[in-house]
C-alpha positions as CSV (number, residue, x, y, z in Angstrom):
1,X,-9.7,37.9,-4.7
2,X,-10.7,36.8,-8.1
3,X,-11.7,33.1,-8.4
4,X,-10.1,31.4,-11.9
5,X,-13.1,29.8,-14.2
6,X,-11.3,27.8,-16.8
7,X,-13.5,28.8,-20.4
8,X,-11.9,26.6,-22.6
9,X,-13.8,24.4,-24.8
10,X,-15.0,21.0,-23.2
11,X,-15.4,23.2,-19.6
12,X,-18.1,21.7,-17.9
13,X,-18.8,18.9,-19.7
14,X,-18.2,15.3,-19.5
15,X,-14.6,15.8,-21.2
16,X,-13.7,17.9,-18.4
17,X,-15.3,15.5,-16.1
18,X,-13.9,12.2,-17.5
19,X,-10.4,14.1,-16.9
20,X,-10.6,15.1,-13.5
21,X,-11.9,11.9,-12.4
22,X,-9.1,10.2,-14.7
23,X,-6.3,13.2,-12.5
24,X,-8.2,12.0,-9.5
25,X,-7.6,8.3,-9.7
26,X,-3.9,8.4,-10.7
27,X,-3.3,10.5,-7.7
28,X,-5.5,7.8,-5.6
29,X,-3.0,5.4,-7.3
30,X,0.0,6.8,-7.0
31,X,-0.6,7.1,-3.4
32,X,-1.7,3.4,-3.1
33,X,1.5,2.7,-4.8
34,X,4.0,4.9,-2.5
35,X,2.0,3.2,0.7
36,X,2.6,-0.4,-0.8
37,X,6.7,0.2,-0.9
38,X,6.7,1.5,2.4
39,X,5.1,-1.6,3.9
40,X,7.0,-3.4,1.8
41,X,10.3,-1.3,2.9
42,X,9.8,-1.6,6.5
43,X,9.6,-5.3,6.5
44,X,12.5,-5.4,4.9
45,X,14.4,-2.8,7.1
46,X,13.4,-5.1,10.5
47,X,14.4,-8.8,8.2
48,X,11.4,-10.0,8.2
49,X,11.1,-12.2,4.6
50,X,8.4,-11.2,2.0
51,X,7.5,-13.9,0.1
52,X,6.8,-13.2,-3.5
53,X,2.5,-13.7,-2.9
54,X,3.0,-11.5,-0.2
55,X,5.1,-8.9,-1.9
56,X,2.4,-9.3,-5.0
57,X,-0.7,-8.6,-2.8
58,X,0.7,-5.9,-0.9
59,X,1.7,-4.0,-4.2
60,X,-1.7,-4.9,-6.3
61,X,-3.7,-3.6,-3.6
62,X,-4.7,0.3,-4.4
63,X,-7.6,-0.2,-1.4
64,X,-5.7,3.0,1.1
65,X,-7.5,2.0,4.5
66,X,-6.7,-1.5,3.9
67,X,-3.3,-0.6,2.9
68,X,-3.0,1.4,6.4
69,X,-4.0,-1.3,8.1
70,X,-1.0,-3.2,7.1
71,X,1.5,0.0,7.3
72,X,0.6,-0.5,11.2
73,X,0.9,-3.9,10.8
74,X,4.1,-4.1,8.9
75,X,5.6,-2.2,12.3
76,X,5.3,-5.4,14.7
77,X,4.5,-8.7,12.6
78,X,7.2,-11.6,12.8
79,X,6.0,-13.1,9.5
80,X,5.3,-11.0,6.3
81,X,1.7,-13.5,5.8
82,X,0.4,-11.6,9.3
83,X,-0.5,-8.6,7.5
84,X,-3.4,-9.8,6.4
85,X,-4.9,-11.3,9.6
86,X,-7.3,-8.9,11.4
87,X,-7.7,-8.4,14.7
Protein backbone atom coordinates (compact mmCIF):
# COMPACT_ATOMS: atom_id res chain seq x y z
CA UNK A 1 0.00 0.00 0.00
CA UNK A 2 1.21 3.35 -1.12
CA UNK A 3 1.98 5.92 1.57
CA UNK A 4 0.48 9.73 0.55
CA UNK A 5 3.61 12.46 0.71
CA UNK A 6 1.90 15.80 0.44
CA UNK A 7 4.47 17.90 -2.29
CA UNK A 8 2.89 20.97 -2.21
CA UNK A 9 4.80 24.06 -1.65
CA UNK A 10 5.54 24.93 2.18
CA UNK A 11 5.82 20.80 2.72
CA UNK A 12 8.15 20.32 5.30
CA UNK A 13 8.85 23.45 6.42
CA UNK A 14 7.88 25.65 9.22
CA UNK A 15 4.56 26.66 7.41
CA UNK A 16 3.59 23.16 7.35
CA UNK A 17 4.74 22.88 10.91
CA UNK A 18 3.19 26.11 12.40
CA UNK A 19 -0.18 24.49 10.81
CA UNK A 20 -0.14 21.22 12.21
CA UNK A 21 0.71 22.32 15.54
CA UNK A 22 -2.00 25.20 15.07
CA UNK A 23 -4.69 21.70 13.78
CA UNK A 24 -3.22 20.05 16.84
CA UNK A 25 -4.05 22.58 19.53
CA UNK A 26 -7.60 23.35 18.31
CA UNK A 27 -8.36 19.69 18.48
CA UNK A 28 -6.55 19.75 22.20
CA UNK A 29 -9.07 22.58 22.66
CA UNK A 30 -11.95 21.61 21.43
CA UNK A 31 -11.71 18.55 23.49
CA UNK A 32 -10.91 20.65 26.65
CA UNK A 33 -13.95 22.49 25.79
CA UNK A 34 -16.49 19.34 25.26
CA UNK A 35 -14.88 17.93 28.74
CA UNK A 36 -15.72 21.29 30.55
CA UNK A 37 -19.70 21.06 29.49
CA UNK A 38 -19.87 17.74 30.53
CA UNK A 39 -18.70 18.49 34.12
CA UNK A 40 -20.53 21.31 33.94
CA UNK A 41 -23.71 19.19 32.64
CA UNK A 42 -23.55 16.50 35.16
CA UNK A 43 -23.70 18.88 38.01
CA UNK A 44 -26.46 20.19 36.76
CA UNK A 45 -28.25 16.94 35.88
CA UNK A 46 -27.79 15.72 39.96
CA UNK A 47 -28.87 19.86 41.17
CA UNK A 48 -26.04 20.53 42.46
CA UNK A 49 -25.52 24.72 41.99
CA UNK A 50 -22.60 26.05 39.86
CA UNK A 51 -21.70 29.23 40.88
CA UNK A 52 -20.63 31.53 38.28
CA UNK A 53 -16.52 31.31 39.46
CA UNK A 54 -17.00 27.86 39.46
CA UNK A 55 -18.79 27.59 36.08
CA UNK A 56 -15.85 30.18 34.83
CA UNK A 57 -12.94 28.01 36.04
CA UNK A 58 -14.25 24.83 34.88
CA UNK A 59 -14.74 26.19 31.33
CA UNK A 60 -11.34 28.37 31.12
CA UNK A 61 -9.40 25.42 32.00
CA UNK A 62 -8.04 23.57 28.58
CA UNK A 63 -5.44 21.46 31.21
CA UNK A 64 -7.31 17.51 30.07
CA UNK A 65 -5.90 15.52 33.19
CA UNK A 66 -6.96 18.24 35.45
CA UNK A 67 -10.16 18.49 33.70
CA UNK A 68 -10.66 14.48 34.31
CA UNK A 69 -9.98 14.82 37.58
CA UNK A 70 -13.08 16.91 38.02
CA UNK A 71 -15.25 14.82 35.40
CA UNK A 72 -14.78 12.05 38.28
CA UNK A 73 -15.37 14.47 40.68
CA UNK A 74 -18.32 16.17 39.28
CA UNK A 75 -20.03 12.33 39.78
CA UNK A 76 -20.13 12.45 43.71
CA UNK A 77 -19.48 16.17 45.05
CA UNK A 78 -22.35 17.93 47.11
CA UNK A 79 -21.06 21.39 46.34
CA UNK A 80 -19.86 22.58 42.84
CA UNK A 81 -16.46 24.43 44.85
CA UNK A 82 -15.32 20.47 45.69
CA UNK A 83 -14.04 19.99 42.37
CA UNK A 84 -11.15 21.56 42.94
CA UNK A 85 -10.09 19.95 46.34
CA UNK A 86 -7.61 17.07 45.90
CA UNK A 87 -7.48 14.13 47.67
Amino acid sequence: MATYTPNFPGSKTIVEESWLEGRAKGQTEGKAEGKAEDILRILEVRGVEIPDSVRERVIECTDLDVLGAWFDRSLSVAHAEELFVEG
